[in-house]
C-alpha positions, -999 to 999 in steps of 0.1 A, spaced: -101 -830 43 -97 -847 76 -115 -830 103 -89 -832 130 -66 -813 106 -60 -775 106 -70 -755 85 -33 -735 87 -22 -767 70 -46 -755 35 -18 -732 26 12 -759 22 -14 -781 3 4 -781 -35 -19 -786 -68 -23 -823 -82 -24 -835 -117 -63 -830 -115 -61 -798 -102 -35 -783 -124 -53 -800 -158 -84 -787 -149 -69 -753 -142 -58 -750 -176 -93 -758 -187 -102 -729 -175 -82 -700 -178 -73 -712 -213 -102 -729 -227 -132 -702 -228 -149 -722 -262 -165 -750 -233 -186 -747 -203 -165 -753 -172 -178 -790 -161 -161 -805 -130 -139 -833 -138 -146 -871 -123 -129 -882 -90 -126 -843 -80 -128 -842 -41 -131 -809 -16 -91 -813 -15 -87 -799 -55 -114 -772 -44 -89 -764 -24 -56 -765 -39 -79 -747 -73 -85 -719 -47 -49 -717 -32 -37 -713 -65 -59 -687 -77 -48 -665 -47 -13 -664 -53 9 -643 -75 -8 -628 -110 -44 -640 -101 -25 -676 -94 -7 -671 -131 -36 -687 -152 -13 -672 -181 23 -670 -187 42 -641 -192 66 -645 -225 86 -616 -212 81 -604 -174 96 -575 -157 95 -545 -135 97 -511 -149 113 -486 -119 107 -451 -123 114 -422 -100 89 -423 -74 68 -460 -83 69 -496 -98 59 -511 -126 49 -543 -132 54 -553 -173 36 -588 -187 37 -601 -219 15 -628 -237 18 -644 -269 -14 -648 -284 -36 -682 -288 -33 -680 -325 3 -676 -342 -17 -662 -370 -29 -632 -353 -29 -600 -363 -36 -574 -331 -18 -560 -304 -35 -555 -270 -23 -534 -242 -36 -537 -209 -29 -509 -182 -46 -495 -147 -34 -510 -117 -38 -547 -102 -75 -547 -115 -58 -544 -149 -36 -577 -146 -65 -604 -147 -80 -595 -180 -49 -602 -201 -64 -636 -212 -98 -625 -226 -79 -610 -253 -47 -632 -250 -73 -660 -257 -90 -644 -290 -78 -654 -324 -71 -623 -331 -47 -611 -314 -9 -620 -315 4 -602 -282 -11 -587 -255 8 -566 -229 -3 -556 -193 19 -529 -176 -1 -520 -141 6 -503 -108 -7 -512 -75 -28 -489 -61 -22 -465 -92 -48 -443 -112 -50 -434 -146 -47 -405 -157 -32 -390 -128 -4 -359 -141 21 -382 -128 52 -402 -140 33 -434 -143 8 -419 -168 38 -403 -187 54 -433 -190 23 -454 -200 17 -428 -233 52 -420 -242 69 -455 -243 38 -478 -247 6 -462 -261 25 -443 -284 55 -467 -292 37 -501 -298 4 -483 -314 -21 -512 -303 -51 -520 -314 -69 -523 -291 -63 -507 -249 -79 -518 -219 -80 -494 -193 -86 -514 -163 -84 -502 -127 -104 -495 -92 -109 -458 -92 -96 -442 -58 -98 -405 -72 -122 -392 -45 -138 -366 -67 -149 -394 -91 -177 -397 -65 -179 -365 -42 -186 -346 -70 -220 -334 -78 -232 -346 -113 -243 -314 -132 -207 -297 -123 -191 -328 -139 -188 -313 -173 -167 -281 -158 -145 -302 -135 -107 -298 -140 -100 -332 -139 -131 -343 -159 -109 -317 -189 -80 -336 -181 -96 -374 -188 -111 -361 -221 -73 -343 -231 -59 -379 -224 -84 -400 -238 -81 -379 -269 -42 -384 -273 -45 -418 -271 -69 -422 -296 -47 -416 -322 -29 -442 -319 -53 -470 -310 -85 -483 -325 -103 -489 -294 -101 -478 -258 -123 -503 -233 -126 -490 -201 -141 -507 -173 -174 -491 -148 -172 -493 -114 -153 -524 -95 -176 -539 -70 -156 -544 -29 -171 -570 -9 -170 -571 27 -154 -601 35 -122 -622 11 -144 -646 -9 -120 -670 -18 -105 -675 18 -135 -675 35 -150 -707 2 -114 -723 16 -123 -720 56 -158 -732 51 -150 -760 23 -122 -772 49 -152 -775 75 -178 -788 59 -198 -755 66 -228 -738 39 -210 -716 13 -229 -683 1 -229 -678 -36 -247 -645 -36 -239 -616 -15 -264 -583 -15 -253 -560 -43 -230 -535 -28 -248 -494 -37 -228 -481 -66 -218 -445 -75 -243 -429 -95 -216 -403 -98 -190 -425 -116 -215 -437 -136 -222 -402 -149 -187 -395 -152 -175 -423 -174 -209 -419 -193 -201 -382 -202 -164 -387 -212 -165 -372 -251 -148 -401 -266 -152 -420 -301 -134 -447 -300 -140 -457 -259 -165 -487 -248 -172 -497 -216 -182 -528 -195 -197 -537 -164 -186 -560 -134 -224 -555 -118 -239 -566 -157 -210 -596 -152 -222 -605 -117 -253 -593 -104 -291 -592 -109 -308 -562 -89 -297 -568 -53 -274 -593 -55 -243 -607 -66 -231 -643 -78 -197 -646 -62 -195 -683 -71 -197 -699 -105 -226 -720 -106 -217 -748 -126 -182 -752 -107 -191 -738 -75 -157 -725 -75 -151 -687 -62 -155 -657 -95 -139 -631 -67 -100 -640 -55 -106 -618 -25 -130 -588 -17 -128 -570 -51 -101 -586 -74 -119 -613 -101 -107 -650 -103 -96 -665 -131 -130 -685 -135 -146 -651 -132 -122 -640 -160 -150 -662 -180 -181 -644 -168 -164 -608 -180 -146 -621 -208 -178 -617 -232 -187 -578 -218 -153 -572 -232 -151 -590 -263 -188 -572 -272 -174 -538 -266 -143 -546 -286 -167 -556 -318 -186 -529 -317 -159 -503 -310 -139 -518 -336 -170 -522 -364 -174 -486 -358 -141 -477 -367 -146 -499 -402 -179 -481 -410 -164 -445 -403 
């Protein structure tokens, strides 16, 4: 980019050819390494990046039907994605809140599945005894009966990590998550739930935008931020068959720090402080697809 240009002007910057193809490559193509393609220049880092930080994660998939679900007191926001394979056979339902939105392709993009639907609220939590959970089991857990349910959000519950571990068991809500985990086991094969989101302190992707734009050193680790040794112990103790979990820390980090770019791309895996990119979509993709296996094989042997 010229240097005498500002760096206001990254924002009106729209993708080329190159860009766009390459974008494919990777939120659609998870069977090859990502491998920059010839003649790319710091201008498609950029207009990749731009992209990825608009609406839906930069919409590295496309909605087949798209709509917003209003209910009494909140929004929802309704996606659904034909499968990879027109000879699939399982439904996929993805719900939380945004956190939940960006996973839709790692099972979109399996063979196995036909349709996968993502129904999130921003800033919601699940369960919560509210009209948004009530919604989520009566008209879609229990309706569509999928396969397989991701459960996919930041937690914001504040006794999720004020609580001290040993009264876990006898907490309230801790009751309620089993009760709700338990309905919707019958009428799904597997529940993945994600462990604890990591929050950065500074927007990765816009700050890999300001300092490509200058020419400036990029950081691709960042110190690991101290999880919650009481969610941990939480999700851990939850009394449920048929749940799996996966980790964004496993995905990303290695003792004290984290990888918040991809290292054969150099492109950002974090579209701001907390939210994965679609080329981080790649690095969580197979945490997911293992829990699925094995929660699934499980379900075969019993």
């Amino acid at each position: 980019m010229p240097q005498k240009a500002s760096f206001s002007t990254v924002k009106n910057l729209t993708p080329s050819n190159l860009t766009l193809k390459f974008w494919t490559e990777v939120s659609e193509d998870f069977n090859n390494p990502l491998k920059i393609p010839q003649n790319w220049t710091t201008q498609n880092d950029l207009e990749f990046v731009l992209k990825l930080r608009g609406e839906y994660m930069g919409s590295p998939f496309i909605c087949k039907e798209k709509k917003k679900i209003r209910l009494k007191k909140s929004t929802l926001f309704y996606c659904e994605v034909t499968g990879s394979n027109p000879n699939g056979t399982l439904i996929g339902l993805s719900i939380g809140n945004s956190f939940s939105m960006n996973v839709i392709s790692t099972i979109s993009s399996d063979p196995r599945f036909k349709k996968v639907i993502n129904v999130f609220g921003n800033g919601a939590s699940f369960p919560a005894h509210d009209e948004l959970e009530k919604y989520l089991i009566e008209n879609l857990v229990k309706k569509i009966k999928p396969d397989v349910i991701l459960l996919v959000q930041r937690y914001f519950q504040k006794y999720l990590y004020n609580t001290p571990i040993e009264k876990i068991p006898e907490h309230k809500e801790f009751k309620y998550w089993n009760k709700i985990l338990e309905i919707i086991s019958n009428y799904t094969s597997a529940i993945i739930i994600n462990k604890e989101q990591i929050v950065f302190p500074y927007d990765i992707s816009q700050d890999y935008m300001r300092k490509k734009f200058y020419g400036l050193p990029i950081e691709s680790r960042i110190k690991n931020p101290p999880p919650s040794p009481t969610l941990e112990a939480w999700l851990s103790l939850l009394n449920c068959s048929k749940c799996g979990f996966y980790s964004y820390r496993e995905a990303f980090c290695d003792g004290d720090f984290c990888n918040v770019m991809d290292l054969a791309s150099g492109l950002p895996v974090f579209r701001d402080t907390e939210h994965i990119s679609p080329v981080g979509i790649r690095h969580i993709k197979p945490l997911i697809v293992k829990e699925i296996n094995r929660i699934l094989n499980k379900s075969v042997i019993n």
